[in-house]
N, C-alpha and C positions, 0 to 999 in steps of 0.2 A: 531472621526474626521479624523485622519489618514488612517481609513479604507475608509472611503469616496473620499478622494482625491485620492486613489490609483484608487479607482473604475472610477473614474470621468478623470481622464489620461488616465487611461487603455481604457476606452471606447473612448477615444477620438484619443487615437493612433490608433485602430482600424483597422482603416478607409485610414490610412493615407501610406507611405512611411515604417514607424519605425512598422508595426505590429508584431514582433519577440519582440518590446520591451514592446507592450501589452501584448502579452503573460506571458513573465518573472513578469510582473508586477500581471499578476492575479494567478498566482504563490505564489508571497509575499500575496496576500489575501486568498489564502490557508492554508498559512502557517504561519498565525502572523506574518506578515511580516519579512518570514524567521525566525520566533521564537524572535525576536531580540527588537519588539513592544510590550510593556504592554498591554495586551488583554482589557484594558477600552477604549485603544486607536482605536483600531479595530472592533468593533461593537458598532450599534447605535439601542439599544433595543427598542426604541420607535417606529422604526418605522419594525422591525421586523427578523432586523437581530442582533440576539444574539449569533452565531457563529461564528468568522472571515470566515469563509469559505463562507457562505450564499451568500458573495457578489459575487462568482462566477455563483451560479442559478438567483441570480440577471441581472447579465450579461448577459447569454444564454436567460433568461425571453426575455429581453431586446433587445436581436436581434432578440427573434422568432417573437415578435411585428413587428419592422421595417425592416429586411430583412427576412421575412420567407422561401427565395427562399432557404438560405443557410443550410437550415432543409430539403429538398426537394432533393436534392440531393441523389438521389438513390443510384448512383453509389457506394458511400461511405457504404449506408444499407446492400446493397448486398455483399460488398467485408468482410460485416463483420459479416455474417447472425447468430450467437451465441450471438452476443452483441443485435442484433434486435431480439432476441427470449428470451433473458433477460430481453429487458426493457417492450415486452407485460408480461411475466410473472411477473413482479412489477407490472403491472396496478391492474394485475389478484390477484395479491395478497391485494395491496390496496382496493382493492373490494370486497375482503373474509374478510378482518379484519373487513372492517363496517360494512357490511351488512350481513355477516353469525355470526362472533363470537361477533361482536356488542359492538366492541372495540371504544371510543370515536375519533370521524374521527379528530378530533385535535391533539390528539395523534400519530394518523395511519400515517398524511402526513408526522407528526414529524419527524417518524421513516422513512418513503417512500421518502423524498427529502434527507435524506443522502445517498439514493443508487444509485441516477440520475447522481454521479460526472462521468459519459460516457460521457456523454451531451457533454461534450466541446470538442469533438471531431472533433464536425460540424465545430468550429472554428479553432482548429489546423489544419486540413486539407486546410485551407486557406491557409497556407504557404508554401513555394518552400521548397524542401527537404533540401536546403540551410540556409536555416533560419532557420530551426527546427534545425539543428543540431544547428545554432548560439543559441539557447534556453538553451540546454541540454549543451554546452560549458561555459556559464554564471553562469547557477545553478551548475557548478562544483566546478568555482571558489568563490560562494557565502558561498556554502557547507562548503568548505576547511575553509573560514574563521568564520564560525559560531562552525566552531568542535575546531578551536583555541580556541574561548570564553568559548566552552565549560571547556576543560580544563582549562582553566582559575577560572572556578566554581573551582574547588581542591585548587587552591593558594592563593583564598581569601575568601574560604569558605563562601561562598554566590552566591545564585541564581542569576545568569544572562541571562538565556533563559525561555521561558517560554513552554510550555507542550502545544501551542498549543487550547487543552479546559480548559489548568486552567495555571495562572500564577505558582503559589509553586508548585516548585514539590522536594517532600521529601526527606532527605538522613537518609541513615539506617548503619547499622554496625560499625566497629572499625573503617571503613575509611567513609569516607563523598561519599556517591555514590548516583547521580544525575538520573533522570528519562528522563531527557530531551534531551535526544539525538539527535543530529541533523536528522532529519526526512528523509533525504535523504543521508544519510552518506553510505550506502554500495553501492545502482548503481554507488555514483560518486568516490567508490572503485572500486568496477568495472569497470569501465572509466578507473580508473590510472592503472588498469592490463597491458594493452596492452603497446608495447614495440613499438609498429610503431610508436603511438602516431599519430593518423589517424584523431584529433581533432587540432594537433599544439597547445596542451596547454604546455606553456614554466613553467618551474621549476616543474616537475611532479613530482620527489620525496618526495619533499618540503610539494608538496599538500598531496602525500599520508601516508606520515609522519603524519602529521596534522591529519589526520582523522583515521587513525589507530591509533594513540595515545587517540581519545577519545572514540574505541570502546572499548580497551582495560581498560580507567579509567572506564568506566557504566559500567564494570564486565557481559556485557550478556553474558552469556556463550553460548546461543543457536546463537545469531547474529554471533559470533565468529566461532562456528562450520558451520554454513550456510555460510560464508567467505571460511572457507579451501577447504569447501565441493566446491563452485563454483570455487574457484580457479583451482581446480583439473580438473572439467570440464569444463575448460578455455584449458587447456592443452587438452583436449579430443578433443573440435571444432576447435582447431588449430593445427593440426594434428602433434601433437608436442613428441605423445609418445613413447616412447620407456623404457627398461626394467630401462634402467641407469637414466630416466628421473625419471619414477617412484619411484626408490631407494629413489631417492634425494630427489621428493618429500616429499616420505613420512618421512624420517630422520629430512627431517625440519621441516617439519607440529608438529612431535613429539614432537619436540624440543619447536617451538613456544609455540603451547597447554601445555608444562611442565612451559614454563617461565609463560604465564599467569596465571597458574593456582598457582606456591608459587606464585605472585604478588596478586592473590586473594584470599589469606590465605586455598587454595585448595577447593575453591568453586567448580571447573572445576568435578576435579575428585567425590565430593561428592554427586553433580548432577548425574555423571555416574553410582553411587552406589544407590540413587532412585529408579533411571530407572530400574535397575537390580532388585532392591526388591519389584517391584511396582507389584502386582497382579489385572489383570482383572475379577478373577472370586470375584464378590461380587452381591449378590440379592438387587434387590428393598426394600425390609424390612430394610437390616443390614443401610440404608444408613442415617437411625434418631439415627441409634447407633452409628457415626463416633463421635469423640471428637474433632474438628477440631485445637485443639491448640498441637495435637499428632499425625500431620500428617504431609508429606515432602510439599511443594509445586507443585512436580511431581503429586503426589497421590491426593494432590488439583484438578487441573487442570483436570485428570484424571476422578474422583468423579464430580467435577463441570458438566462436560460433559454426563456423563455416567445418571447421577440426571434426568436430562433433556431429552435426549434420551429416555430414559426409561417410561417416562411420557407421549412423545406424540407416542410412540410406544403402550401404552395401552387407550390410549384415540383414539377409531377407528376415529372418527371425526375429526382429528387433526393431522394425519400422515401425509397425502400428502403437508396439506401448512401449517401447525403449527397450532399456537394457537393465532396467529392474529400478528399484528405488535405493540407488544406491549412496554410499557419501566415500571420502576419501580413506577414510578408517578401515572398510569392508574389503574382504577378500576378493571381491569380485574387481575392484579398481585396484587391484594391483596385476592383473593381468589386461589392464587399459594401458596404449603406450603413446598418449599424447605429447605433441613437441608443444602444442601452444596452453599457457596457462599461468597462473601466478605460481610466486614460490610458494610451496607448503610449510617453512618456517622450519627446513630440515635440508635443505639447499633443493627440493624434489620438485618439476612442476606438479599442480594440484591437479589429479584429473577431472574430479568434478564440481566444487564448490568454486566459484567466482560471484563477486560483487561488483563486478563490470558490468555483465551483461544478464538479464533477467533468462534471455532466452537458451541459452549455453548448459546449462545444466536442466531449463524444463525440459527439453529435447533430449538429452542424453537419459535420464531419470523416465520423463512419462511417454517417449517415443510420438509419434507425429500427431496421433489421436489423441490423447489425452491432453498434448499442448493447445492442440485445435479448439477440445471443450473448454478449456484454462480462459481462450479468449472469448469464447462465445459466453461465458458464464458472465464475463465481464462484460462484453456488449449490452446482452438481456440489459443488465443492469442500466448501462446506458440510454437505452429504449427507452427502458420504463421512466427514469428521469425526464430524459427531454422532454416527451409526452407533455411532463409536471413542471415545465421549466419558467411558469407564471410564478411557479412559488418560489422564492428567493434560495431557501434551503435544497431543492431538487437542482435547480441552477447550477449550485457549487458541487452538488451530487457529479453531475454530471460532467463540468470542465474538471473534476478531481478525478474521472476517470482517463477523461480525455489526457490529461497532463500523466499518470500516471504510464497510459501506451506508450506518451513521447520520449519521457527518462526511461524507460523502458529497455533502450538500447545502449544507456549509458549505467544503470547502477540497476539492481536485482528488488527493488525498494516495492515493484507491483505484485510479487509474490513473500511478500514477510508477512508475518501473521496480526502485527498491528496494522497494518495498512488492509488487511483485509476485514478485519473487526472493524473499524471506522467505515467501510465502504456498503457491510450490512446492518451499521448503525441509519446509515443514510436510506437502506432498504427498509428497515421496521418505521422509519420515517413516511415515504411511499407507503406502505402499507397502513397503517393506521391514516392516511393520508384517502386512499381508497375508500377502506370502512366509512371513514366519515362522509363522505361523497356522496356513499350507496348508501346512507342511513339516511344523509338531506333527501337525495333521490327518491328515496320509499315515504319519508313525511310529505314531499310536495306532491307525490302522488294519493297519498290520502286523502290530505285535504282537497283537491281536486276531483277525486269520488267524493267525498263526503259534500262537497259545494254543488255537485251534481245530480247527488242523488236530490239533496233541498230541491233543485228548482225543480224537478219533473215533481 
């Protein structure tokens, strides 16, 4: 019921004055309403959205009905020609799953409407580059107080966010560590990097307190290292370096990563030691000999990947777009017969759904080409930022991509459909970003003929 009234505002702001607060709002239906709403409260299964997020293709559905003009919009296609060579190659791939590999098309769209969250592009681009930023200033300070609660989870040992696709989400170890991290916690660290404070968010420390304290309670160690790692090339686009900057850098980064890591009983450094002992060379055969309960989690994710690869690497049929768009449910993955994978929650390893590794299932799912466009789509994006990386907001644009490659290999977080809404919120940013440019560009060129034509 609460996902509905959000949707039902939201479409109804719109239209109106307050559209930035439409925005924010379809945001919270992204998001579980900012994680903060019981996921019974946020979809209504009957009539077919069983995801909080759904209500956002709802929304897009919804205006290509009644405003189609705002799909239409070329300009927007063209300035962004990788993300319109991605969403033909999803058609092209929804149309090999059914009709070549003969994947259940209920399945197929299952999986094909989680990759459309570009979509609302068409909509963000509605807003003055003024009110995007009003967007990305809101969801900083929403952030900031959902990473308190998080924390909060430690001192009363109990779940108070939810995951998003599942309410519980589980704690493991000596200490109670939480899976539910706030979903947008590192761009709105990266926000509080900057020292200009070029958004006028008052109490920045305060926020970035907040939310560095609950990177550091989840114990990610990869999120953590993908923080210093941008931090550093924060100081690179801000042309900030120098030998002595350097030094300091790194003496503190040292320092940080040592205090994290006794706070996580040396999780930090044990990881590192993995990684070190981790070997690539293994055959297709050895991989029904792995024991999985004698292996690092590296060498998981590792294996997980390699299982898979290796599979549609020998199935010729199957290299260029995979092996359909399939999920663990589909008949088609019951005649997959992989040794590496999580449990499926039925004692079964999962053939294709993991939260390990991003790449594992795009590989199996959109086969080598379509994974290849997945990163080029994300690149473009990159480009175009950096280009823009004067402005504080493309900045963040930009190390949020950056950081999202690096976790990349550790949790599936660059392909979920909030993370990609937020990454073409940053896009309609750029873009109205442009216009304004090319609109200065074409006044100073007038007045320049017009001061010209005067003197002759």
């Amino acid at each position: 019921m609460i996902g509905a009234i959000l949707f039902i505002v939201s479409f109804a702001l719109f239209s109106g004055p307050n559209r930035f607060i439409s925005i924010v709002l379809l945001f919270a239906l992204l998001t579980g309403g900012f994680q903060l709403v019981p996921l019974n409260y946020m979809v209504i299964s009957s009539i077919g959205v069983t995801k909080c997020y759904d209500w956002v293709l709802l929304f897009v559905g919804a205006m290509l009905l009644l405003q189609p003009q705002v799909f239409l919009n070329t300009l927007v296609w063209k300035s962004f020609k990788m993300m319109s060579i991605y969403g033909v190659i999803l058609i092209i791939l929804l149309v090999y799953s059914i009709f070549v590999q003969n994947v259940e098309p209920a399945v197929s769209v299952r999986v094909f409407r989680n990759l459309l969250y570009f979509l609302p592009i068409v909509l963000f681009v509605q807003l003055p580059q003024e009110e995007i930023a009003k967007v990305f200033k809101i969801l900083i300070f929403i952030t900031a107080f959902v990473s308190l609660v998080y924390c909060l989870q430690q001192v009363f040992h109990k779940t108070l966010l939810n995951g998003i696709t599942s309410d519980f989400m589980g704690v493991s170890g000596e200490k109670d560590r939480y899976y539910n991290l706030p979903v947008y916690v590192y761009p709105v660290i990266f926000f509080l990097f900057f020292k200009d404070n070029f958004l006028q968010i008052r109490f920045r420390y305060i926020l970035l307190l907040m939310c560095c304290s609950a990177v550091l309670l989840s114990q990610h160690r990869n999120l953590l290292l993908a923080i210093v790692v941008c931090y550093f090339l924060h100081f690179l686009f801000s042309n900030r370096v120098s030998i002595i900057a350097i030094l300091g850098f790194s003496i503190l980064s040292a320092g940080f990563l040592y205090f994290a890591d006794s706070l996580w009983n040396n999780r930090f450094s044990k990881g590192l030691e993995d990684i070190s002992q981790t070997s690539f060379a293994i055959t297709p055969a050895a991989f029904y000999e792995i024991d999985l309960t004698n292996i690092t989690t590296t060498e998981f994710r590792q294996y997980l990947f390699q299982e898979r690869l290796n599979y549609i690497l020998k199935e010729n049929g199957k290299t260029l777009l995979g092996a359909g768009l399939i999920t663990d449910d589909s008949r088609k993955a019951a005649s997959l017969n992989f040794n590496i994978g999580m449990d499926d929650g039925y004692g079964n390893v999962s053939q294709v759904a993991s939260s390990d590794i991003a790449w594992s299932s795009m590989i199996l799912q959109m086969g080598v080409a379509g994974t290849l466009v997945f990163i080029l789509f994300h690149i473009s994006f990159l480009k175009d930022f950096f280009k823009e990386r004067e402005d504080g907001i493309m900045q963040v644009g930009a190390l949020y991509i950056i950081a999202l490659f690096i976790t990349s290999f550790f949790s599936n977080t660059i392909s979920l459909p909030y993370t990609t809404s937020l990454l073409v919120l940053f896009g309609a940013y750029y873009y109205q970003l442009y216009l304004n440019k090319r609109a200065k560009s074409y006044l100073n060129d007038q007045d320049f003929n017009h001061y010209f034509s005067l003197s002759v």
